[in-house]
C-alpha positions in Angstrom: 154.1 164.6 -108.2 151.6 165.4 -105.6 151.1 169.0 -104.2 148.8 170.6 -101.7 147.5 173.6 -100.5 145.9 175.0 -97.6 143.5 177.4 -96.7 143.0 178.6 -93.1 139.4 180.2 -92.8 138.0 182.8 -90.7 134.9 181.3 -90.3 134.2 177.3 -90.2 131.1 176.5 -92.2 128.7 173.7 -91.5 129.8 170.5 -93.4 126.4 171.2 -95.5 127.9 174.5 -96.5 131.3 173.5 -97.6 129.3 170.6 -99.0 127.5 172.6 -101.4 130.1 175.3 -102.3 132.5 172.2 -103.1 129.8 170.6 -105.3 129.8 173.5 -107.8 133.4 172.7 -108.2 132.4 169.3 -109.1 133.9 167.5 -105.7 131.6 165.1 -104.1 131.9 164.1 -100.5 133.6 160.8 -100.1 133.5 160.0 -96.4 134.3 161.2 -92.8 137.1 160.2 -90.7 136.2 160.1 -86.8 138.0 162.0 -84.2 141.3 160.9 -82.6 144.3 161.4 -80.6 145.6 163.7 -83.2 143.0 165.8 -84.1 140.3 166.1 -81.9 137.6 166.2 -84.4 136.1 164.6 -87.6 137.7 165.2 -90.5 135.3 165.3 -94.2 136.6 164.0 -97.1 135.7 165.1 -100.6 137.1 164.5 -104.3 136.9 163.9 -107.7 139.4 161.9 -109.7 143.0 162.7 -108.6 141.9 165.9 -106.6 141.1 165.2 -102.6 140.0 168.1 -100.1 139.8 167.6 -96.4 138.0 170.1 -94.3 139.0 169.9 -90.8 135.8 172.3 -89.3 138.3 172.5 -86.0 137.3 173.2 -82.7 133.7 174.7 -82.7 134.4 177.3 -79.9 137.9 178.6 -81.3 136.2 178.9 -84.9 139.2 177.7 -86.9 138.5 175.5 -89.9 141.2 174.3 -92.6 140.8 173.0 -95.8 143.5 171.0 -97.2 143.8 170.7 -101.0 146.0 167.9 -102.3 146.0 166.8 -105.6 148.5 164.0 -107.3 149.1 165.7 -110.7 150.0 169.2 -108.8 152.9 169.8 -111.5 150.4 170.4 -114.1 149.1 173.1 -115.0 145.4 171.8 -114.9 146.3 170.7 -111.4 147.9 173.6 -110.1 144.7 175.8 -111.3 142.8 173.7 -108.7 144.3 173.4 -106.4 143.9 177.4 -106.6 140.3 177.7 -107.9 139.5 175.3 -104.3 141.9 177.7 -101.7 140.8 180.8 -103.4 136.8 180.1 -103.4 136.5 178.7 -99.5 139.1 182.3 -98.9 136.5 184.5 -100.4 133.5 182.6 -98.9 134.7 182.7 -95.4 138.2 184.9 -95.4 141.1 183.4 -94.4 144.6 183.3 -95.8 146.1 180.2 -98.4 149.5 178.8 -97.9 151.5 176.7 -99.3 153.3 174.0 -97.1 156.1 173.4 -99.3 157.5 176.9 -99.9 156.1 177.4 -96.4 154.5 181.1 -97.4 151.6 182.9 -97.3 149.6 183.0 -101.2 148.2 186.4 -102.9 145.1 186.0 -104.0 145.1 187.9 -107.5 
């Protein structure tokens, strides 16, 4: 069972800063999707084995960035911690808020 969560940040960092801070996590980047009818702007892929983060860096001059963490073994409890460890580390390094779009609510982040 798969499960995501995502993080809606304050701040959108370069794709060389969320690069780097996802690389002490251990995620590589995996490849960029180009911009289309949808959304408006490239979307960068990273991962390492069943884990997959997408930053959407978003509009430049509204300075909204997501990161969406999805991973396919969510109802474990290695997978649930990172999905966590990923929202809560891009939260503190640019604020923003977590959410969960299955329960549709807002996360604490304890």
């Amino acid at each position: 069972m798969s499960q995501s969560l995502s993080a809606y940040l304050d701040e959108a960092p370069s794709l060389d800063e969320i690069s780097a801070e996802l690389l002490h996590l251990g995620l590589s980047y995996r490849h960029t999707l180009p911009a289309d009818d949808r959304w408006r702007y490239p979307l960068h892929v990273f991962g390492v084995g069943d884990l997959r983060v997408v930053y959407h860096q978003g509009d430049p001059d509204k300075s909204k960035a997501v990161v969406s963490t999805t991973v396919r073994r969510g109802d474990t409890p290695i997978g649930a911690t990172q999905l966590r460890l990923v929202s809560t580390l891009v939260v503190k390094r640019w604020g923003g808020e977590v959410y969960d779009p299955q329960s549709k609510r807002r996360l604490a982040l304890n």
